[in-house]
N, C-alpha and C positions, 0 to 999 in steps of 0.2 A: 631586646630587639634582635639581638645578633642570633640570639635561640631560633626564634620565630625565623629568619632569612634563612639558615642552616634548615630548617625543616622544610623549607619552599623551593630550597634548591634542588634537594633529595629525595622531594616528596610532594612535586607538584600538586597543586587541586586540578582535578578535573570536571570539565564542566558536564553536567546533567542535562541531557534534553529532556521532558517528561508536559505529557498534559497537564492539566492542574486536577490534581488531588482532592480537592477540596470538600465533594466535588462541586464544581461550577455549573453543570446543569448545561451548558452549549456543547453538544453533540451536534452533529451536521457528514452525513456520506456523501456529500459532495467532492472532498479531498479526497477521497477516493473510487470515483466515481473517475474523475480526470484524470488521477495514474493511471486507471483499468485502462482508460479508453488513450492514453500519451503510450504505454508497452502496446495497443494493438496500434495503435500510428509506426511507431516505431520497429518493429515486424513489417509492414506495407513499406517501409521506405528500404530496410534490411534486404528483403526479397526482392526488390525491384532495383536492385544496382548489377551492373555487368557482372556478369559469370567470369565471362574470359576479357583479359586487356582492363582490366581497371585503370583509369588512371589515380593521380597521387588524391585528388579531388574526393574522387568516388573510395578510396582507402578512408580519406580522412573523416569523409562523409560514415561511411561503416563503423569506424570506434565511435565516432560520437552518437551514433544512433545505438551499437550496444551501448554505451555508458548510461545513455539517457533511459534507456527498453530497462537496465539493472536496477537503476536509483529509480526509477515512479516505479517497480516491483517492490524495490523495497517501502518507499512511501506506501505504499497502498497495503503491504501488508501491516504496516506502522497506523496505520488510521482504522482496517478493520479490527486489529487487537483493541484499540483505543474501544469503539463500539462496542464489541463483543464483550470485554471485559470491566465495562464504566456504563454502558449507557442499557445494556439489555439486564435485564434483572431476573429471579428466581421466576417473578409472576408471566413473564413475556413465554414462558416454556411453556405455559396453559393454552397461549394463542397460535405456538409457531413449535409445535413437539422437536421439529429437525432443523432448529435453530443451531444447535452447536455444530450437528452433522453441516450445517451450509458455513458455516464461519470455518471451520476444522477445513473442509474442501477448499474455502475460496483463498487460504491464508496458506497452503500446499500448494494453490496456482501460484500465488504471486514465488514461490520459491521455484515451482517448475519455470516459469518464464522467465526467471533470472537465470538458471542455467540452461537453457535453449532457447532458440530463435523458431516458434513455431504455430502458426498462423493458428492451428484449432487451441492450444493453448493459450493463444493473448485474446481470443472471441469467448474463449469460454470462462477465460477471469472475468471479462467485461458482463457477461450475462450473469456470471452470479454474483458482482460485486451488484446489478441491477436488482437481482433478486434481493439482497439482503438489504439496499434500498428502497424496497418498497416495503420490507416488514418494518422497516426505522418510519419511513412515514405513517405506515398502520397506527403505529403505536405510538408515535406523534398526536394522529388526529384523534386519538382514544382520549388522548390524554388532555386535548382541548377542551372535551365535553363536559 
């Protein structure tokens, strides 16, 4: 036991976050659907605070609005990898040719908008995380029939 505590001390476990592997079959762009559209809220509240004379309010207001605009950028590109790489398959390239080109694009917004605050930036993630949301329903309802 003493082995094992010396190795815990020196060598913490780290925890894993990870979809299930399995795989499980529940995909949903919904989660990211709400990031896209939480970075373009967050840009709308960013730009609409005093220029000049902030008070502590409107400062405090500002970090938490980047913090919030950085972390659903990184969610959202955390849920289109999840899609892209688990839920769309060899065969989905016959229906949608510029599938990787719109995943490759929309997964470079979410990292453009973490590092700028900038209104055609958070519109244009939110339009094509929309986009790649309607080819995940496409091939949803294909797969009903």
């Amino acid at each position: 036991m003493k082995i094992l505590r010396f190795f815990d001390r020196f060598f913490p476990i780290e925890t894993a976050f990870a979809h299930c592997d399995v795989p499980c079959g529940i995909y949903d762009p919904k989660p990211a659907q709400i990031a896209a559209e939480t970075v373009l809220k967050m840009v709308e509240k960013i730009e609409g605070l005093p220029k000049e004379n902030a008070t502590v309010g409107d400062r405090n207001l500002f970090v938490r609005a980047v913090w919030t605009k950085e972390e659903h950028a990184r969610r959202c590109k955390e849920e289109l990898l999840i899609l892209w790489t688990d839920f769309f398959k060899p065969e989905h390239l016959e229906i949608f040719p510029d599938l990787h080109d719109k995943f490759w694009k929309a997964t470079k917004l979410c990292s453009t908008n973490k590092q700028s605050v900038d209104m055609n930036a958070a519109q244009d993630l939110k339009t094509a995380v929309d986009e790649i949301t309607e080819m995940f329903n496409k091939v949803k309802a294909g797969a009903k029939k």
